[in-house]
C-alpha positions in Angstrom: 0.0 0.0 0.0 1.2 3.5 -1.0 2.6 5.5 2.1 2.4 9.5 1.2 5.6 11.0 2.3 5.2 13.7 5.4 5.3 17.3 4.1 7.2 20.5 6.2 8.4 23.3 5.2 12.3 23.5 3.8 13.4 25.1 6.9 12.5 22.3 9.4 15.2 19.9 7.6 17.6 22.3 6.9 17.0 24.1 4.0 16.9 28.0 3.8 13.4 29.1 1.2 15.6 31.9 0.1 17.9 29.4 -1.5 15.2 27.7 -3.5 13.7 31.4 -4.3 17.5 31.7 -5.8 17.1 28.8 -8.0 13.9 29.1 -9.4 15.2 32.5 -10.0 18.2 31.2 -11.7 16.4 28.9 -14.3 12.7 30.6 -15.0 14.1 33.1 -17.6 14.5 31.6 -20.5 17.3 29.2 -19.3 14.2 26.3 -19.3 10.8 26.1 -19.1 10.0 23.8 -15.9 7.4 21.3 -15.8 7.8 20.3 -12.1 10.0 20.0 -9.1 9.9 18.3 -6.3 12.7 18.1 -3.1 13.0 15.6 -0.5 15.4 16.1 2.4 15.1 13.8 5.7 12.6 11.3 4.1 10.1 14.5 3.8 8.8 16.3 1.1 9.5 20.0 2.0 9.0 22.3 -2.2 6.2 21.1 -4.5 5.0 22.3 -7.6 4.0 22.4 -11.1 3.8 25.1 -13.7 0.6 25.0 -15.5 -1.2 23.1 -17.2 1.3 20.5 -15.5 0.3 18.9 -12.9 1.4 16.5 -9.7 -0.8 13.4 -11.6 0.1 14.0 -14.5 2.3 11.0 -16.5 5.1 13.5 -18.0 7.7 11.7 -20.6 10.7 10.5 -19.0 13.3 9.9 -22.4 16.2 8.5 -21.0 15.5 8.6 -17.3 13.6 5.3 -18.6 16.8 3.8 -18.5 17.0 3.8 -14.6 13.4 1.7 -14.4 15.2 -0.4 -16.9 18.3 -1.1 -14.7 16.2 -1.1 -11.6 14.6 -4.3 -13.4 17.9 -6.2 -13.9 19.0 -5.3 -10.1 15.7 -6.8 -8.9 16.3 -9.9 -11.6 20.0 -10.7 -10.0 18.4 -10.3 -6.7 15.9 -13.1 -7.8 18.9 -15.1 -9.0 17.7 -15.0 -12.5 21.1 -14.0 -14.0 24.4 -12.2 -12.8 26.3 -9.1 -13.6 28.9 -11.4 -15.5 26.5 -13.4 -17.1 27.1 -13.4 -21.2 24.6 -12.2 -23.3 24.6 -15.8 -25.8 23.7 -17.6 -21.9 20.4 -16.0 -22.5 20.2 -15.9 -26.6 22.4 -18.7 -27.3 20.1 -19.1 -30.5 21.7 -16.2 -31.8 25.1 -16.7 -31.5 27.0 -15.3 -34.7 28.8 -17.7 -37.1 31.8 -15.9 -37.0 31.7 -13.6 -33.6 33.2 -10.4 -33.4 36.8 -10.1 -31.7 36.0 -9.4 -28.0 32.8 -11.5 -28.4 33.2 -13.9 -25.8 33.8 -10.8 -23.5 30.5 -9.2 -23.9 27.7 -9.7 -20.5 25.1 -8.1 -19.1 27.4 -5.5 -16.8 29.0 -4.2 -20.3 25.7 -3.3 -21.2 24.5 -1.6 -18.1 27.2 0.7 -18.2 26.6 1.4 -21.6 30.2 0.1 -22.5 29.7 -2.8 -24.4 32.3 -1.7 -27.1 29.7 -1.1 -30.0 29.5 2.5 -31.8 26.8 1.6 -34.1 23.0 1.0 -33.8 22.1 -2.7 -34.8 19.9 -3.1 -38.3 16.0 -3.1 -37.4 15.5 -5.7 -40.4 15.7 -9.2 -40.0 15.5 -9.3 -36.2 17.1 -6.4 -34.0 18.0 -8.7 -31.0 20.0 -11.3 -33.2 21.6 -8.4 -35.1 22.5 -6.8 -31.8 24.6 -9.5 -30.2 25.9 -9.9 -33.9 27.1 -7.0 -34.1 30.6 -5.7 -34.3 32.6 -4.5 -30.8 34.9 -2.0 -31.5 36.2 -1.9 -28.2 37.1 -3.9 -25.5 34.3 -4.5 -24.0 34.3 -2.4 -20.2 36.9 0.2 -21.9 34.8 2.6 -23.8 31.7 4.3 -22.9 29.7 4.5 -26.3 25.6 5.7 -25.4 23.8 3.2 -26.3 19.6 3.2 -26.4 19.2 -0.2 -28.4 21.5 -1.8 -25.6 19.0 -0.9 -23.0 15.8 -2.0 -24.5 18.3 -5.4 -25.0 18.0 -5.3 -21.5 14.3 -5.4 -21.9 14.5 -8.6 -23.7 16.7 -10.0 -21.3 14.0 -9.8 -18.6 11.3 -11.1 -21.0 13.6 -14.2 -22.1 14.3 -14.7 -18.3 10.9 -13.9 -16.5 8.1 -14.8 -19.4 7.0 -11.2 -18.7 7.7 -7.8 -20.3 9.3 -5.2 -18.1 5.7 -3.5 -17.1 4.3 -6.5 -16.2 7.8 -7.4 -14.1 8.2 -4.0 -12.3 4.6 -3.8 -11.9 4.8 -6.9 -9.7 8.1 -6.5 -8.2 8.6 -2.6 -8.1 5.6 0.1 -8.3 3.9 -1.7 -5.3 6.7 -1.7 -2.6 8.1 2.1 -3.6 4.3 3.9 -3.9 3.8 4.3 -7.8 0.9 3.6 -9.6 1.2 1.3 -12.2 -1.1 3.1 -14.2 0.7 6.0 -14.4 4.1 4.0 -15.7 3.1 4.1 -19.9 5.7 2.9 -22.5 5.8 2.9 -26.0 6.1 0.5 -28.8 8.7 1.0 -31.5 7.3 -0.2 -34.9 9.8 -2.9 -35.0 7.9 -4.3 -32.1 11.0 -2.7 -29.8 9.6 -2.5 -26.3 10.3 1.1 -25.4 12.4 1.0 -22.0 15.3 2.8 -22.8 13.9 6.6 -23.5 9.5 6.4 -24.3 8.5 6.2 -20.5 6.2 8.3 -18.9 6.0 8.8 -15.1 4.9 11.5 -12.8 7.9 14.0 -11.1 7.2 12.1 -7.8 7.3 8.6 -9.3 10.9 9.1 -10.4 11.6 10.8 -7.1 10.6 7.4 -5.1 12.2 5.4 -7.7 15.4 7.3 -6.6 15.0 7.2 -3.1 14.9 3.4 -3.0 18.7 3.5 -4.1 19.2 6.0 -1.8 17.8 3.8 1.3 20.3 0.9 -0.1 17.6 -0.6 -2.0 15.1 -1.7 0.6 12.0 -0.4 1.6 10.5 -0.7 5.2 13.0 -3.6 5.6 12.3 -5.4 2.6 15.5 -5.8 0.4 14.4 -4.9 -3.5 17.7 -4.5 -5.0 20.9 -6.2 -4.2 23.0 -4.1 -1.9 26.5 -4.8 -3.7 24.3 -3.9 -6.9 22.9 -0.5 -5.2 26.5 0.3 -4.2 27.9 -0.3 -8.1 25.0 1.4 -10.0 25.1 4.2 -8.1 29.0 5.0 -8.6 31.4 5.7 -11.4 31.7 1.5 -13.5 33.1 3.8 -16.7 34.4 7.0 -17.9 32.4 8.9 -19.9 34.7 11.8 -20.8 33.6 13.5 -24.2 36.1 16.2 -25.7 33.1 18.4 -26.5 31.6 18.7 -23.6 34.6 19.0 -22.0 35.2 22.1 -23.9 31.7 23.7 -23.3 32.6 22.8 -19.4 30.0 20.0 -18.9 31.2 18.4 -16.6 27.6 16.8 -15.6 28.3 14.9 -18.8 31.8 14.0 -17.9 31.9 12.9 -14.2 30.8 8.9 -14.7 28.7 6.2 -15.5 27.2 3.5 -13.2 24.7 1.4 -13.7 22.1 3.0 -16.2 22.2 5.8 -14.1 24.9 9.0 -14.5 27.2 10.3 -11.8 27.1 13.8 -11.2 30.0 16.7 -10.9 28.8 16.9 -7.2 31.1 14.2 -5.1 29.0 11.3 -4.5 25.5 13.0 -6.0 23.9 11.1 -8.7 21.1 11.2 -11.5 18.6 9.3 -13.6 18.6 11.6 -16.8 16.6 11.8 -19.7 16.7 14.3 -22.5 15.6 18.3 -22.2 16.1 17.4 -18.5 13.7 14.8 -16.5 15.9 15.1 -13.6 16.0 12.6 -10.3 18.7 13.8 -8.2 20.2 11.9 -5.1 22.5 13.9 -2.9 24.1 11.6 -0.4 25.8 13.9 1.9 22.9 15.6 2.5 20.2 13.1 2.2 18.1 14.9 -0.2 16.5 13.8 -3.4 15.4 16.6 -6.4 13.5 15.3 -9.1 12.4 17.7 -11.9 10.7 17.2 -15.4 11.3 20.2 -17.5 11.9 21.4 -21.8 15.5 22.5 -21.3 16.8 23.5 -24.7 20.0 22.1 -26.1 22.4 22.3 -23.8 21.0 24.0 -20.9 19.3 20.5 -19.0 23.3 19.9 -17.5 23.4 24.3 -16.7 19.5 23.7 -14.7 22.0 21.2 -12.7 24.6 23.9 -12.4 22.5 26.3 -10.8 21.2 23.3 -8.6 24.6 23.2 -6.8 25.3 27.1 -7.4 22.3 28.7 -6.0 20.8 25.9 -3.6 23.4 24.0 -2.4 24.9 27.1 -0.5 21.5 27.3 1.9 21.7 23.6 3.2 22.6 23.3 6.2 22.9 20.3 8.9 20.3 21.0 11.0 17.0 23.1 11.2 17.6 26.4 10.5 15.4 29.5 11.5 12.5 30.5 9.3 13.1 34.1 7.2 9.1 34.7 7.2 9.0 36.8 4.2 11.3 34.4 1.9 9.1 31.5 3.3 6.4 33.2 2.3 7.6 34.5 -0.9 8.3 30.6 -1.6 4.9 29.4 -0.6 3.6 31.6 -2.8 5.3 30.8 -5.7 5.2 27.5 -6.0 1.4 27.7 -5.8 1.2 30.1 -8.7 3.5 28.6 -11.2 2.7 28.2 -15.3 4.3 27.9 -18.4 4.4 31.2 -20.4 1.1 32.6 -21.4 -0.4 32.5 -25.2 -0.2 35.6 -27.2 -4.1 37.4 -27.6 -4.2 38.3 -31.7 -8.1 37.1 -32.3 -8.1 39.0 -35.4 -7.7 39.1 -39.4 -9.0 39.8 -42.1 -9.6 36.5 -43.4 -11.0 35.2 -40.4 -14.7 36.1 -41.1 -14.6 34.2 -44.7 -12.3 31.3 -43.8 -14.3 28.8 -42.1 -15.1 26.3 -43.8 -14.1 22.5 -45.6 -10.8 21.8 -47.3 -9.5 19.1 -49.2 -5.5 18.9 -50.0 -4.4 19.1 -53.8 -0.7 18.4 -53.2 0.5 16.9 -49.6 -0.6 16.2 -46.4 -0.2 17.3 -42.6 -0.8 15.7 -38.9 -1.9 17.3 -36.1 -1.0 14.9 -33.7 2.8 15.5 -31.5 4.1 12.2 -31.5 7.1 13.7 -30.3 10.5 11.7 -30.1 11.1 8.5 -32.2 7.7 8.6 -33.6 6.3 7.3 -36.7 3.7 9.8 -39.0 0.0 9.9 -37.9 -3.0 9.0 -39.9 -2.2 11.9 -42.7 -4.7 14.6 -43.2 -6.1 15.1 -46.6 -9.7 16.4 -45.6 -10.3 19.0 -42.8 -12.6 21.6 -41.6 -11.4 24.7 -39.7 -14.4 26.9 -37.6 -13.3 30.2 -36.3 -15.8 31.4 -33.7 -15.5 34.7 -31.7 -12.5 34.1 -29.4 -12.3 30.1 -30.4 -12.2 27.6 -33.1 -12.0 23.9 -33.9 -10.2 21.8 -36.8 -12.1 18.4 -37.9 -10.6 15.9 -39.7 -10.9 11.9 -40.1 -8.3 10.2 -38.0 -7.0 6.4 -38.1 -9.9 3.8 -38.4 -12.3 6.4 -39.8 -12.5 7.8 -36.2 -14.1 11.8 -36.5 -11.8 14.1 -34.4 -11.7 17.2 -33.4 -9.4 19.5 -31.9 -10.7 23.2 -30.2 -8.8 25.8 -29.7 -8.9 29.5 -27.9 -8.1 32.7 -29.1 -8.9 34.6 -26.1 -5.1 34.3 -24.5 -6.0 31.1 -23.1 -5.6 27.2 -24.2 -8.5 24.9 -24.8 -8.6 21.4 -23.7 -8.6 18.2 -25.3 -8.1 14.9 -24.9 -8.0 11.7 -27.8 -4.9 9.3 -28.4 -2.6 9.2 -30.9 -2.5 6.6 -33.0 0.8 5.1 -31.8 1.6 7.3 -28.7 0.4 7.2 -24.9 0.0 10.9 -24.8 -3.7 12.3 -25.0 -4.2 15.7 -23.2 -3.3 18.4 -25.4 -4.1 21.5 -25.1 -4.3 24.8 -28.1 -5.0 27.9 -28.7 -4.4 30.1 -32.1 -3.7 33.6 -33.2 -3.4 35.4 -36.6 0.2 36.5 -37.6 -1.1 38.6 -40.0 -4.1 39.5 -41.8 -4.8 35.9 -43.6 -2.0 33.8 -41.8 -3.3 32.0 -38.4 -0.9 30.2 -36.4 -2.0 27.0 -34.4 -0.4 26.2 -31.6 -0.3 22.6 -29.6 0.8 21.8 -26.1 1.4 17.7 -25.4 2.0 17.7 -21.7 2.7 14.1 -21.7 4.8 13.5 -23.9 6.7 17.0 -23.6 6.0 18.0 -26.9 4.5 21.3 -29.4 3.3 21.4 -32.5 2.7 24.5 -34.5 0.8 24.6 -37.7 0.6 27.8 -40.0 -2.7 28.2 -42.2 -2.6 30.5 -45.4 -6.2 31.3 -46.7 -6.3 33.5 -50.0 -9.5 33.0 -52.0 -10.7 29.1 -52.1 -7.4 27.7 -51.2 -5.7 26.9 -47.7 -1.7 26.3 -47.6 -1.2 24.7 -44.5 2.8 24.7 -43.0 3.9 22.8 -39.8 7.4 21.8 -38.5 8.2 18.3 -37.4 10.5 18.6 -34.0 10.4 20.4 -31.1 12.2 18.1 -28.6 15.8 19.2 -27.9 18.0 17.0 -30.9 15.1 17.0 -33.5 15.2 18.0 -36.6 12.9 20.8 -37.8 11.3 20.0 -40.9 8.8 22.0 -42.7 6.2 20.2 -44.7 3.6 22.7 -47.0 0.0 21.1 -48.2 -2.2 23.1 -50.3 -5.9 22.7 -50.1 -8.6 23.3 -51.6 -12.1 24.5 -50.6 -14.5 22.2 -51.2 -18.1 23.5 -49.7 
């Protein structure tokens, strides 16, 4: 049964409000747009909160911080005696060992993998079976000597646990896991890659908290109330440098976040002894050992900035922990308290009007092309392409219908009073279905729609040109910190 954690305020275990006043400071302008940020010192929640429209319940995409839920299912396999650290990958696949093995093949086991030094530098093919052609492929490296990133090695590990168990990972850390730390299963979504790849390295989605108690349970040695979940030699290794990780670039740009270690599907942080699951545009859960605090964060950090959000963790917070509690400064307290009720993402712009708005309402069919207006967001494949829509522009609001997969009528509404509207339907092959819009006119007969996916930390903007009986619809594919940014024009044609 779930146990909420107690709640105080940051000066009864030692933290000064003014210090986490500093921070927030530090990031909110323009360095990232947080999602939600939660800190636990002393086994007690003591800062909350969530910029709107996100919210504590609310399933937020993890990308890589996956990876820790992954390697959390291994530790709790080995505990189970299932396999070893040393076991070989062939002891579980032998089926698919190569004709003629790589040099170093013999060398390859589950532990290279976990540390993400397994000695490959390429992605296996997809074709012909992506497990067989990842233990065939090439190492480069001696296996343990090189620290390569590599996503297809931890949804291996995904495999691993359905070869071993007869279950896939949700099933597994739905049984063993979510019930002993607090999480609701049925917040934990994952994705399905079209080559049936089951999505435990980076399409996760979990709530700020969820990855906070994840954390925690490494923290407390990988038991909970007593009962051991992890191995404790396997806690100790995970959590603590197995690999350099060292990369000339980052080096350069003074990243040291990205430099400082590898454990065990986890990375190591420039803080001594502090510690991270990590995923991109920074979904964040931070163990700091030395002073038995826990910061877990989802956020849309652009390129490059998630590792400076960490910077000014240890820069502008850091400073105000102290050992014990420390005397409350009423009016930064209150300043706090305030705040963190009162977050939200930026506001839309308010441009209602245009001069082709009166006239523009109405059916469409395209001519040339096609468009989506789903955000499948990272390692997607295209929606159900639209070829047919209608657009309704009302007062200070509007709607676009179209026909989505299956011949399923949709229909997405949108504000143009400042505001977003709400909607919720599921993407064709994505987990994420609140999204929320709103629209305004760029210019006389250019309106821009804008999209909001909270759950899967994605936007989508769509531009739509009316002159006359025609409608030349723009969007950009991306959004997500390492996407490209594609635009892709359809021309349509009224049709009523």
């Amino acid at each position: 049964m779930r146990k909420e954690f107690e709640r105080t305020a940051p000066e009864d275990v030692g933290i000064r409000s003014e210090g986490i006043l500093r921070f927030l400071d530090a990031v909110e302008p323009g360095l990232t747009e947080m999602h939600g940020l939660v800190i636990m010192r002393h086994n007690k929640i003591c800062c909350e909160g969530w910029w709107a429209p996100y919210a504590p319940g609310m399933p937020h995409m993890c990308a890589s911080l996956t990876k820790t839920y992954m390697g959390t299912a291994i530790g709790i396999a080995i505990r189970e005696g299932l396999l070893t650290l040393d076991t070989h990958v062939t002891e579980i696949f032998p089926e698919y060992v190569p004709e003629k093995p790589s040099e170093y093949f013999d060398e390859l086991t589950i532990r290279h993998i976990l540390t993400m030094g397994s000695g490959m530098t390429a992605f296996p093919e997809m074709e012909g079976g992506w497990v067989k052609n990842f233990i065939a492929m090439p190492l480069n490296h001696k296996p343990g000597t090189s620290f390569w990133y590599n996503s297809v090695g931890s949804t291996f590990l995904g495999k691993v646990i359905e070869k071993l168990t007869g279950k896939d990972v949700y099933e597994y850390l739905s049984e063993k896991l979510f019930p002993y730390i607090g999480i609701n299963s049925k917040n934990i979504m994952h994705g399905i890659a079209p080559e049936g790849m089951d999505m435990w390295a980076w399409r996760t989605v979990s709530t700020t908290e969820d990855n906070l108690r994840l954390m925690k349970l490494y923290m407390d040695g990988g038991t909970v109330d007593g009962q051991r979940i992890l191995p404790e030699e396997y806690v100790r290794l995970a959590t603590s440098k197995q690999i350099e990780n060292a990369n000339e670039a980052a080096l350069q740009r003074g990243d040291m976040e990205a430099c400082s270690g590898y454990g065990y599907q986890m990375w190591m942080c420039s803080r001594p002894g502090a510690y991270r699951a990590d995923g991109a545009a920074g979904q964040f859960s931070i163990v700091i050992p030395d002073k038995d605090m826990i910061v877990a964060m989802n956020q849309n950090a652009p390129n490059g900035n998630p590792n400076m959000v960490l910077k000014k963790l240890w820069e502008c917070l850091m400073p105000y922990v102290e050992d014990g509690p420390v005397e409350k400064d009423e009016d930064a307290a209150m300043r706090l308290s305030y705040r963190m009720k009162h977050l939200a993402i930026e506001a839309p712009e308010f441009r209602p009007y245009g001069e082709a708005k009166a006239s523009a309402s109405g059916s469409y069919q395209a001519i040339s092309g096609s468009f989506d207006l789903y955000c499948l967001g990272m390692y997607a494949p295209e929606a159900a392409p639209v070829r047919e829509f209608a657009i309704d522009f009302r007062e200070m609001e509007g709607s676009v219908t179209w026909t989505g997969k299956d011949n399923t009528a949709l229909r997405l509404e949108f504000a143009m009073d400042g505001s977003r509207r709400y909607n919720r339907f599921r993407s064709p092959w994505q987990f994420a279905e609140k999204c929320y819009a709103n629209g305004v006119w760029e210019t006389e007969n250019i309106f821009r729609l804008e999209e909001l996916w909270p759950e899967n930390n994605s936007r989508k903007t769509l531009w739509f040109e009316f002159s006359e009986d025609t409608c030349s619809v723009t969007q950009i594919k991306g959004g997500l910190p390492g996407q490209d940014i594609v635009k892709i024009q359809t021309i349509g044609r009224r049709i009523d």
